[in-house]
C-alpha positions as CSV (number, residue, x, y, z in Angstrom):
1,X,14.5,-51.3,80.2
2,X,12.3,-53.7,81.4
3,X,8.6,-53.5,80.9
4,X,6.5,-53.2,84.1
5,X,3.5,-55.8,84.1
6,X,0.9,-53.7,86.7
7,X,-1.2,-50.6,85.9
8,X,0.1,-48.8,88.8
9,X,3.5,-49.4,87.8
10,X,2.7,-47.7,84.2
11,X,0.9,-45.1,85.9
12,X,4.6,-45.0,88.1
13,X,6.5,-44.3,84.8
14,X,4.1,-41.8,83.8
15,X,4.6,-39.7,87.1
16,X,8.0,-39.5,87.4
17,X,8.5,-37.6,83.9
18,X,6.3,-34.4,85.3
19,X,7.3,-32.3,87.8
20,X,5.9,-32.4,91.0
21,X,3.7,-28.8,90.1
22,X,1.7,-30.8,87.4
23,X,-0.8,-32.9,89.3
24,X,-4.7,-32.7,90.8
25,X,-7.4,-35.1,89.4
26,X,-7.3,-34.3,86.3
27,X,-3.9,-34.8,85.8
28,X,-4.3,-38.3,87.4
29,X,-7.0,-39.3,85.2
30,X,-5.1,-39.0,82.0
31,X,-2.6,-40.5,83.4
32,X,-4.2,-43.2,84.8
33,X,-6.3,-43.8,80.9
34,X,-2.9,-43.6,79.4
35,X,-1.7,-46.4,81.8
36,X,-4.2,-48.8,81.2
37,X,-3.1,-48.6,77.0
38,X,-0.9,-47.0,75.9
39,X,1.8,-46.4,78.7
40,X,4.7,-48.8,78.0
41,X,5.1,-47.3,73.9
42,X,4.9,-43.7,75.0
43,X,7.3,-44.4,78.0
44,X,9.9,-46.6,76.0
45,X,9.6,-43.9,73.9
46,X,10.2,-40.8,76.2
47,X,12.9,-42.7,77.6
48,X,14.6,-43.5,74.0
49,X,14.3,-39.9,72.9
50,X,15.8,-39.2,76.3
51,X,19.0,-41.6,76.0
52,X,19.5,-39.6,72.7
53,X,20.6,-36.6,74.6
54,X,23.3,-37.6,76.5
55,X,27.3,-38.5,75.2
56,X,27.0,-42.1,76.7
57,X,23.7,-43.3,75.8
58,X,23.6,-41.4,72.2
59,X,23.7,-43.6,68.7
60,X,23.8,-43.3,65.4
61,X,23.6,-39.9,63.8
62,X,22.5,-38.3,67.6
63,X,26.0,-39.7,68.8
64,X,27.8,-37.7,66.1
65,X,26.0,-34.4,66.6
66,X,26.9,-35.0,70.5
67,X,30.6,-35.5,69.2
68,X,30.2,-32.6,66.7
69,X,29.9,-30.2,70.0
70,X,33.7,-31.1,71.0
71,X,35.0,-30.7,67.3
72,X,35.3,-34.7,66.5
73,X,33.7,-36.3,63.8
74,X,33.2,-39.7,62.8
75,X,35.9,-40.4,59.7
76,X,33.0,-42.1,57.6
77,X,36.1,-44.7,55.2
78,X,36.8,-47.1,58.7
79,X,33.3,-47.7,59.8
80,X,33.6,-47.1,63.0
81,X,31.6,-48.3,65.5
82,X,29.0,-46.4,68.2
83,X,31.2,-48.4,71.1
84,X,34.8,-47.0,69.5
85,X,33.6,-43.7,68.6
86,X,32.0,-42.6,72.3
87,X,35.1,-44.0,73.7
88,X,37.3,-42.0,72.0
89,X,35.0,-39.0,72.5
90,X,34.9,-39.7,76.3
91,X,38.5,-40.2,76.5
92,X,39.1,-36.9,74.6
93,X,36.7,-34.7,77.0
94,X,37.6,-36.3,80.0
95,X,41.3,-36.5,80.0
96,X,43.8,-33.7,80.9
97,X,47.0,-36.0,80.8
98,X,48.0,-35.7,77.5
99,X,50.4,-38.8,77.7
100,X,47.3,-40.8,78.9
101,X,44.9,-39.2,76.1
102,X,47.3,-39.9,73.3
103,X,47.5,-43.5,74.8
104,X,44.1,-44.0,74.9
105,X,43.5,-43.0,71.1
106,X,46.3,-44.7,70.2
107,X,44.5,-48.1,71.5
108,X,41.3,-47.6,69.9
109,X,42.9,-47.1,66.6
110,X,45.8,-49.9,66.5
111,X,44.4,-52.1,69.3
112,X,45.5,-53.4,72.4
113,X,47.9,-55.7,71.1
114,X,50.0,-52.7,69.8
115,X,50.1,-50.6,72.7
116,X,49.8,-53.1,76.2
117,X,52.5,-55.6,76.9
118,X,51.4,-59.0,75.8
119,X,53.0,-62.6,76.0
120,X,51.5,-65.2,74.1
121,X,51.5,-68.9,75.1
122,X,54.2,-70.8,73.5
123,X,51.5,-74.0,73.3
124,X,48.3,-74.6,71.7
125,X,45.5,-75.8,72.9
126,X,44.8,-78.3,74.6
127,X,46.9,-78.6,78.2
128,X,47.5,-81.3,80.5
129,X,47.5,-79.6,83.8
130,X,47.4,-81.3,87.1
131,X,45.4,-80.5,90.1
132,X,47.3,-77.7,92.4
133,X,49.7,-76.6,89.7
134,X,50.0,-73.2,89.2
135,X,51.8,-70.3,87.3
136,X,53.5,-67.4,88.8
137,X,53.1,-64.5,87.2
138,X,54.1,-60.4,87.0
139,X,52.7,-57.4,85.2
140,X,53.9,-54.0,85.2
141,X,57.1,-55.1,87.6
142,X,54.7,-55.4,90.2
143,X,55.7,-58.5,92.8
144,X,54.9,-61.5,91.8
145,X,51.4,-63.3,92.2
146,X,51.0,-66.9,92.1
147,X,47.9,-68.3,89.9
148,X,47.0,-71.9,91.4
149,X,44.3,-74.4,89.2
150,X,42.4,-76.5,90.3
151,X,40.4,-79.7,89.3
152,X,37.1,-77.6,89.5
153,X,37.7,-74.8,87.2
154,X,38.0,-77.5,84.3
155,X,35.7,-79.7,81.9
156,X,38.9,-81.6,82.1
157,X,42.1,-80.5,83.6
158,X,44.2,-83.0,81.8
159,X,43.0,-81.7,78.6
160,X,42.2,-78.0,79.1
161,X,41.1,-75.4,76.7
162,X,42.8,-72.2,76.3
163,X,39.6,-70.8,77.5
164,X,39.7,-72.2,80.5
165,X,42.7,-71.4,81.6
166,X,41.9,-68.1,80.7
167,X,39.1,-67.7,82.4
168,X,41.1,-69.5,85.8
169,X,43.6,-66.8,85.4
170,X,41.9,-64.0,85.3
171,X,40.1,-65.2,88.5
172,X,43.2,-65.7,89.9
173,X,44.5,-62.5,89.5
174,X,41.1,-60.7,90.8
175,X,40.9,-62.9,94.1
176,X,44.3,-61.5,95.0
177,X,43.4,-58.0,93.7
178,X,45.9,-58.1,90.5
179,X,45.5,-56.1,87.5
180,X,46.1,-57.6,84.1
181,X,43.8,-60.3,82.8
182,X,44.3,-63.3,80.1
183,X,42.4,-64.3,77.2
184,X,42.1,-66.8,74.3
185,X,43.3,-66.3,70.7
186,X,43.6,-68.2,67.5
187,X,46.7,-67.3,65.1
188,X,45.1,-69.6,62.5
189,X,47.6,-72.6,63.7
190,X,45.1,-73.2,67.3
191,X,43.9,-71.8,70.1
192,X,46.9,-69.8,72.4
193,X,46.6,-68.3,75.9
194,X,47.4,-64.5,75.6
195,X,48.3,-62.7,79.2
196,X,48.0,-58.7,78.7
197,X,49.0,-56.1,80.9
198,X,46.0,-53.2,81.8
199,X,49.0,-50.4,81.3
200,X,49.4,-48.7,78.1
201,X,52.8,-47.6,76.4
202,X,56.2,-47.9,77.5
203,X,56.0,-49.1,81.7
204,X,53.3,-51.9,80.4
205,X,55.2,-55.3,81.1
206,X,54.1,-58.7,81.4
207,X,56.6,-61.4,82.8
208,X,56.2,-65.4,83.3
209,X,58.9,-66.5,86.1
210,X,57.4,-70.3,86.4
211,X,55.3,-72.9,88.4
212,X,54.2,-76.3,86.8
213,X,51.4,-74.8,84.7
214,X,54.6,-73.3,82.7
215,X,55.7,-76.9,81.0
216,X,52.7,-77.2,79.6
217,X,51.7,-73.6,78.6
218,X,55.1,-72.5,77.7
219,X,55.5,-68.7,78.2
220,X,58.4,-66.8,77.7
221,X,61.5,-68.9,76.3
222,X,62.6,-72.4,77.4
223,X,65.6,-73.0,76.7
224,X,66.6,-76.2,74.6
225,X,68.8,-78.6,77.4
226,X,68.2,-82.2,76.7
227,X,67.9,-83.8,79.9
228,X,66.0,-86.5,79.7
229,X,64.5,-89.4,81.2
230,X,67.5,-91.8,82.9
231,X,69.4,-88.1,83.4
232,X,70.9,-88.9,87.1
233,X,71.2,-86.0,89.6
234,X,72.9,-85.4,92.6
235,X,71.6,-83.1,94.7
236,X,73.5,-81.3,97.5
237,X,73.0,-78.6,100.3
238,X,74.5,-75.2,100.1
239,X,75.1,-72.7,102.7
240,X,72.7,-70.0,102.0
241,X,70.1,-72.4,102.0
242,X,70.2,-73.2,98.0
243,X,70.9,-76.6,96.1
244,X,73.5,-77.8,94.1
245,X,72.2,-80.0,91.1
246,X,75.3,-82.4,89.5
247,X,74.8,-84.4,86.4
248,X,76.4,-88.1,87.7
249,X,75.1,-90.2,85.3
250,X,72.4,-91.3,82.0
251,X,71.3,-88.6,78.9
252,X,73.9,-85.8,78.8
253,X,71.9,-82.6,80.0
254,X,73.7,-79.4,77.6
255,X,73.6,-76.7,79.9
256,X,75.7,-74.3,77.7
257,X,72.9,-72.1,76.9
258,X,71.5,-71.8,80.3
259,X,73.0,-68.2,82.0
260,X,72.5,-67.2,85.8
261,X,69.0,-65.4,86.5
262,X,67.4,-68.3,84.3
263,X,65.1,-70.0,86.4
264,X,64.4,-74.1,86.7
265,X,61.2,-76.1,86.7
266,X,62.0,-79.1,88.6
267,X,58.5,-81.1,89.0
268,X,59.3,-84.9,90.1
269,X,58.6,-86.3,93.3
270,X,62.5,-88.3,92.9
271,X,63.5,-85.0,93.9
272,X,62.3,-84.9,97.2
273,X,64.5,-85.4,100.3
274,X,63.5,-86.7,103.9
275,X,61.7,-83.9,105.1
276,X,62.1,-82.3,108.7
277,X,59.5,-83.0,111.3
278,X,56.9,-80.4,110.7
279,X,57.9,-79.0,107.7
280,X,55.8,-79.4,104.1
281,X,58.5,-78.5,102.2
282,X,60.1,-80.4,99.2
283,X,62.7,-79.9,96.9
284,X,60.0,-79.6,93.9
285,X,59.2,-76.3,92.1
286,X,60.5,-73.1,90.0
287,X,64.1,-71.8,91.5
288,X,66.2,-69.0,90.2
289,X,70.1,-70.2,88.8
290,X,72.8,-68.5,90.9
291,X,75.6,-70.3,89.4
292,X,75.5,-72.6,86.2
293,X,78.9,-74.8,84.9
294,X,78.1,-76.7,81.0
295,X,80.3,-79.6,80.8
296,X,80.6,-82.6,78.8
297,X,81.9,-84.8,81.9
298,X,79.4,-86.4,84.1
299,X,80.5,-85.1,87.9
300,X,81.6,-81.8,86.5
301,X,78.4,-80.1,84.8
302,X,76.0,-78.5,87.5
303,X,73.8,-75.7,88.0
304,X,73.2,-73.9,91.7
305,X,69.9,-72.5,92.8
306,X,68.2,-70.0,95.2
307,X,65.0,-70.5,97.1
308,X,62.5,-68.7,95.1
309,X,58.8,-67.5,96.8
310,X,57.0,-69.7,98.1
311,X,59.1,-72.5,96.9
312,X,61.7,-74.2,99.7
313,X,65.2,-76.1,99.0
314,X,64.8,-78.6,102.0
315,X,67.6,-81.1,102.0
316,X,68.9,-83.1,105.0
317,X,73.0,-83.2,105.9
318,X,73.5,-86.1,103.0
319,X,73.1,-85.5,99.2
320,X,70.1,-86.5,97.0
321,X,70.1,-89.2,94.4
322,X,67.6,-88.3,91.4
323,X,66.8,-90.2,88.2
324,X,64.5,-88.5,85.6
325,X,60.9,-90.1,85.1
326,X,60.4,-87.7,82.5
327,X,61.8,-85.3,80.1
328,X,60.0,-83.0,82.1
329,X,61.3,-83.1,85.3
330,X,63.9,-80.4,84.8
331,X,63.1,-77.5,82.5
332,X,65.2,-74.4,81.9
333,X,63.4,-71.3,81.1
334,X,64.4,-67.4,80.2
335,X,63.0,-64.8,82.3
336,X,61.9,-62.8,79.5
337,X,60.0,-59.3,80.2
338,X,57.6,-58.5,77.5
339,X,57.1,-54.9,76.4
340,X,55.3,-53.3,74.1
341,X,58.4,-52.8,72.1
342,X,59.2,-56.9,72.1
343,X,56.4,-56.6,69.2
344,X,57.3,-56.1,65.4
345,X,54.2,-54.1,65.3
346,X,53.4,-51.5,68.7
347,X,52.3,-47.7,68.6
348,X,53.3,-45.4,71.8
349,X,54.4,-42.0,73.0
350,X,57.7,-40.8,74.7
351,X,58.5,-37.4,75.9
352,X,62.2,-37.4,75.5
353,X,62.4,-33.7,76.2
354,X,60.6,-30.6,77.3
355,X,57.9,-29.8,75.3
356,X,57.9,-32.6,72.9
357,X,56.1,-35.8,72.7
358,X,57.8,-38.8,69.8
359,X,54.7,-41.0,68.7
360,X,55.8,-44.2,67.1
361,X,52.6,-46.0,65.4
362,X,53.0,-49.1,62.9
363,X,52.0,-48.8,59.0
364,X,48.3,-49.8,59.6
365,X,45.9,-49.5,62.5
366,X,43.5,-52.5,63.3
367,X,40.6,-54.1,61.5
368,X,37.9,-52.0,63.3
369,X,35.2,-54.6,62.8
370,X,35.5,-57.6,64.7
371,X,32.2,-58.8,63.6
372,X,29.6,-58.6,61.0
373,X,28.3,-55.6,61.5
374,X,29.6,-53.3,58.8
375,X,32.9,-55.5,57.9
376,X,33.7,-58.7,55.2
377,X,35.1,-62.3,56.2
378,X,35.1,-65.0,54.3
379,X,33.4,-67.4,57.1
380,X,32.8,-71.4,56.8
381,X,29.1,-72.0,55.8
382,X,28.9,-73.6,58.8
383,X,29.8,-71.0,61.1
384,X,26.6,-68.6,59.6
385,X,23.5,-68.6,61.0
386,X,20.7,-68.3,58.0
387,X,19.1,-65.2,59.0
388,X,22.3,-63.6,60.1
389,X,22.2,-59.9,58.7
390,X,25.3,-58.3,56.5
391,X,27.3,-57.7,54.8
392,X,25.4,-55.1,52.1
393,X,26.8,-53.3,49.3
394,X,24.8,-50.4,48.8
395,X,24.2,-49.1,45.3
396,X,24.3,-45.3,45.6
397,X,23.0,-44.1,42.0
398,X,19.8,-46.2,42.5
399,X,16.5,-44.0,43.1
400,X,15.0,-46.1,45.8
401,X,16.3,-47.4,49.6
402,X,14.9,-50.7,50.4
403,X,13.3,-50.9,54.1
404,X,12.3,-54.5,54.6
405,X,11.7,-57.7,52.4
406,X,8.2,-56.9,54.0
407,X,6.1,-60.4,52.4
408,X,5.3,-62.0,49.1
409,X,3.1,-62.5,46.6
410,X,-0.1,-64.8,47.1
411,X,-0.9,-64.7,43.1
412,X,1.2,-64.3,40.1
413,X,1.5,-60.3,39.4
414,X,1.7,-59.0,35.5
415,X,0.7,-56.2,33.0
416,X,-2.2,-58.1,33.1
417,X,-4.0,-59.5,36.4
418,X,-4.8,-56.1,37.6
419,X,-3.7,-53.2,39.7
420,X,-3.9,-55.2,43.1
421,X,-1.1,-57.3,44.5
422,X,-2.0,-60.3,47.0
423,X,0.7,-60.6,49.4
424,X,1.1,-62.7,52.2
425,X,1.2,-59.7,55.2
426,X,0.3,-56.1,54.9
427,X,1.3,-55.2,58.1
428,X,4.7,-53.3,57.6
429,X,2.8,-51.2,54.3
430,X,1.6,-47.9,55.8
431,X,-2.1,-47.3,54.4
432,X,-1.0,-44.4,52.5
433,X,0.3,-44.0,49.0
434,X,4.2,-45.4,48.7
435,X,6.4,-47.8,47.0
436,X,7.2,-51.5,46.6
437,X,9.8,-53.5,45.6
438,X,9.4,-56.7,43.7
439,X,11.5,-60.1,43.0
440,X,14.7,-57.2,44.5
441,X,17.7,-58.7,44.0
442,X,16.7,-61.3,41.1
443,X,16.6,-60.8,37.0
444,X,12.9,-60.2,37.9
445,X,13.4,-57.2,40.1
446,X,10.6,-53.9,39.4
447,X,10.4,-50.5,41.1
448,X,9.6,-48.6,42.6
449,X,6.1,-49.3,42.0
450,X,3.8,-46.6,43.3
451,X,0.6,-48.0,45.5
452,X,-2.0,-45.9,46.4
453,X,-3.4,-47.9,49.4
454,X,-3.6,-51.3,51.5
455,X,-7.5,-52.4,51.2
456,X,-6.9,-55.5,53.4
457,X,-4.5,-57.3,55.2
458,X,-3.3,-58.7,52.1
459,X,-3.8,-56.7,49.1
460,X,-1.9,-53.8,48.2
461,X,-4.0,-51.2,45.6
462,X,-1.1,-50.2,42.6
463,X,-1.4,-47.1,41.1
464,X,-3.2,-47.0,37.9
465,X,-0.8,-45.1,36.1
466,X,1.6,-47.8,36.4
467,X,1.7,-51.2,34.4
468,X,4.2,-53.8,35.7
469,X,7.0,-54.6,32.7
470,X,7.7,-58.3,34.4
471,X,5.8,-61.3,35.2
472,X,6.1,-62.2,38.9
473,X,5.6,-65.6,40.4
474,X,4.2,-66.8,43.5
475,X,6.7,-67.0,46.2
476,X,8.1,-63.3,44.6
477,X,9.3,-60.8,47.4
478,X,7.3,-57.5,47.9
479,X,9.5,-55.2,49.8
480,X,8.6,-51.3,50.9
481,X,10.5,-49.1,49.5
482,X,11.2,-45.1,49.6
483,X,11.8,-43.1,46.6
484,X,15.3,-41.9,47.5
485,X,18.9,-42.8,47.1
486,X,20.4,-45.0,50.0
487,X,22.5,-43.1,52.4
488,X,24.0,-45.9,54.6
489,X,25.0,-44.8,58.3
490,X,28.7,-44.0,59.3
491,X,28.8,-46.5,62.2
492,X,28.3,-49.8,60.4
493,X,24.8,-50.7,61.4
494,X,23.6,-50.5,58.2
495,X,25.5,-53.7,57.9
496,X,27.1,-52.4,55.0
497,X,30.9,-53.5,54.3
498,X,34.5,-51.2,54.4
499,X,36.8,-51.5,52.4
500,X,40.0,-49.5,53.9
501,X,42.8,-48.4,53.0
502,X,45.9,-49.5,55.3
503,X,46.4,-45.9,55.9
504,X,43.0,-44.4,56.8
505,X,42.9,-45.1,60.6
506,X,46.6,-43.7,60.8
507,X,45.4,-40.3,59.4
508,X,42.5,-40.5,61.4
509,X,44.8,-41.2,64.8
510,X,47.2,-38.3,63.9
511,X,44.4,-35.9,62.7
512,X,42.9,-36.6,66.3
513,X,45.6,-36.0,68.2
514,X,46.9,-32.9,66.5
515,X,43.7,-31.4,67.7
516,X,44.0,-32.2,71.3
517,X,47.9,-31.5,71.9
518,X,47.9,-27.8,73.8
519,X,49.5,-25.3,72.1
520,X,53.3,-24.5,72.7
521,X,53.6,-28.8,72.9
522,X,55.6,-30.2,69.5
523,X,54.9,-33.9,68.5
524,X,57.0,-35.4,66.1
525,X,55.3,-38.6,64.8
526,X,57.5,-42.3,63.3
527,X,55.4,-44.5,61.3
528,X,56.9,-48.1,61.6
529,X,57.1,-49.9,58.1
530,X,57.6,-53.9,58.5
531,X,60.5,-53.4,56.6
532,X,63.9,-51.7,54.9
533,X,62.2,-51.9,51.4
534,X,58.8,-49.7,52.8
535,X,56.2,-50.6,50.3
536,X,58.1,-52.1,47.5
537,X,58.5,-55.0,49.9
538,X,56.0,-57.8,48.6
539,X,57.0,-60.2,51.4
540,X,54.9,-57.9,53.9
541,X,51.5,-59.0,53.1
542,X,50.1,-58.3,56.4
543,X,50.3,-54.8,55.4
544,X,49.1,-54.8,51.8
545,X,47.8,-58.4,50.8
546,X,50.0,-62.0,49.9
547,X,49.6,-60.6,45.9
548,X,52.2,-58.1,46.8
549,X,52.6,-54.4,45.1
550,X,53.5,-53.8,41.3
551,X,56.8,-52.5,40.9
């Protein structure tokens, strides 16, 4: 919250936490003293305690007694995160759709990617887009939505980042009220374009059917034809208002792959025909293939299409004459619809029958930390800030938790310069008797040392009854310390690493769900292994490392 800058504001804060029945002038005089001093720590602090209370504000160990009312704890081998764990929990209390519950857990513990419909860009990074092209798209078999970009939405359209179109989709969809939304990825090859639908399990879809955007982005499947540039085209009128398209001359254009319900990109302005007075149709644009004959005899190959959306066959009486510019100018695409179940790796829930519910979930669930709060990457030096925190490997059997590399020493410290420490800072060293730290983490490293007091802002009083062993040099840390074992947090934010087992966030997903299913209900669960061989195939090393398993 932010912190109000007038007295009568902090005396504002004050009042609203007593009832109405507390008040008279003496009431408002303490109030008022405590406003001009004292009133922004003691509100912050009301207000903290307060946030601790309640399901969606609770952290830390407060979030998990709050959890602990509705029987779910925190499974303390995946480190899993305050955000994860109160979703689940809300999820759990709120829903009374099982389906949807079990849906829901299912996401948090394998991810989005295994149980929404997702189709990845068949292009990396960067795109050479053009002003008004766009990219119609579908989710969920919804109708179709067409996603237009624009010179404005781009450092550089002819060079765009996945980001950005991204970002330009996802507006898109919003401005015309569609669900589903796009985002950027890296597979370790380059930056992709992901589209994801906002259903979970089996009806989530996600289909690309074309505009320009699609020769550069690549969706779905194009199909390999080689027309190419010099490829001559006849185009003629049909009667329902379609085309005709008949290879008459140049590059041979293999059309034996292409199969009716494909659809065509054709972007090249020797395509378009006189058009009729009025009319801002032309003969450019994304049409569905009604009829399709592969030959190998120029006059006798062709393909037939239908007006598709927006997009308008608008030929006069006489035939077209075309010649490819580019190898672009006519691509041939699958219509491909992308389920959850087009992945090698998705986790869902069918009811096949009356009173039972089939869960499929994949081998292992998803790395729960996405950052380095409480998780292990090997990151590029560069990429690391130099005070960036974690991770920690907390050593259990030592008799002392560090709380802060708190300052260091002003003067060399030994056995024999004395019983007081000259540090740069006291002022994180309560003036009471505790322990330090010193050199932690080095050869040099001594504790816990008992002190007895801070005499100044930068001397700390050691306790006579201890000599110090080592010698320590100026520049040495000095770092408060408590005399007790470590007991790192649950959720991560003690920044110390997991190491998991592929199996831990399954158990945890079926232990979960077993509680919440209503009696009388059966669940039979399939756990998907990448493979015939199960775990004595080595060639799987997304499950259990590139080393492989010993026979």
């Amino acid at each position: 919250m932010s912190r109000s800058t007038t007295e009568q504001e902090q005396y504002e804060r004050l009042r609203k936490y007593l009832t109405p029945a507390i008040n008279g002038r003496n009431v408002d005089i303490i109030l008022r003293a405590l406003a001009k001093s004292v009133a922004v720590p003691l509100v912050n602090l009301l207000e903290s305690i307060h946030d601790q209370f309640y399901l969606i504000t609770a952290s830390g160990d407060y979030l998990d007694q709050k959890m602990s009312e509705y029987g779910i704890s925190r499974p303390p081998s995946i480190g899993l995160s305050d955000e994860l764990f109160r979703e689940l929990g809300i999820s759990v209390i709120n829903q009374k759709q099982i389906r949807s519950l079990i849906l829901e857990i299912l996401s948090v513990v394998f991810g989005a990617e295994a149980t929404a419909a997702t189709s990845n860009s068949g292009a990396y990074s960067t795109y050479l887009l053009r002003d008004g092209d766009t990219l119609i798209l579908s989710f969920d078999g919804q109708a179709p939505i067409t996603v237009v970009f624009t010179t404005g939405q781009f450092t550089n359209i002819a060079a765009a980042t996945a980001q950005e179109v991204a970002d330009a989709i996802v507006k898109g969809l919003r401005e015309q009220g569609t669900t589903g939304f796009a985002y950027l990825s890296n597979d370790g090859t380059g930056d992709l374009v992901i589209l994801q639908s906002d259903t979970l399990g089996p009806s989530s879809q996600v289909e690309v059917l074309g505009g320009r955007a699609q020769n550069s982005l690549r969706f779905s499947s194009i199909i390999n034809t080689s027309p190419s540039v010099g490829t001559g085209w006849s185009v003629d009128p049909v009667v329902d208002g379609g085309a005709k398209y008949t290879w008459v001359s140049g590059a041979f254009p293999d059309l034996s792959r292409v199969r009716v319900g494909d659809y065509v990109n054709i972007y090249d302005p020797v395509f378009d025909s006189t058009v009729a007075s009025g009319s801002n149709n032309t003969n450019q644009g994304t049409f569905t293939i009604k009829e399709i004959q592969p030959s190998d005899t120029a006059g006798d190959a062709y393909f037939v299409v239908t007006n598709f959306l927006s997009e308008k066959i608008d030929l006069t009486t006489s035939p077209v004459s075309a010649v490819q510019t580019s190898v672009d100018s006519v691509l041939f695409y699958k219509s491909v619809k992308k389920t959850i179940v087009s992945k090698f790796r998705f986790a869902s829930v069918y009811q096949s029958q009356a009173n039972l519910l089939e869960i499929i979930i994949p081998a292992t669930s998803q790395i729960i930390r996405r950052d380095r709060v409480g998780a292990m990457y090997l990151n590029d030096q560069a990429d690391v800030a130099e005070d960036e925190l974690g991770p920690y490997i907390y050593d259990q059997s030592q008799n002392f938790t560090l709380l802060a590399p708190n300052g260091s020493l002003e003067l060399t410290a030994n056995s024999s310069t004395g019983q007081i420490l000259f540090v740069s800072s006291t002022e994180d060293f309560p003036d009471t008797e505790g322990f330090v730290m010193l050199d932690f983490g080095t050869v040099q490293q001594e504790g816990p040392v008992p002190y007895l007091n801070i005499p100044s802002d930068s001397s700390i009083l050691l306790s006579p009854a201890y000599i110090l062993q080592k010698n320590h040099a100026v520049g040495s840390n000095v770092s408060l310390a408590l005399k007790q074992n470590v007991i790192p947090r649950t959720d991560g934010f003690d920044y110390q690493g997991y190491v998991t087992t592929t199996a831990a966030g399954r158990i945890f997903a079926i232990e979960l769900i077993e509680k919440i299913v209503a009696a009388g209900l059966n669940i039979v669960v399939t756990v998907v292994y990448p493979g015939t061989k199960g775990l004595k195939d080595s060639s799987k090393f997304w499950v259990w490392g590139e080393t492989g398993v010993d026979e």
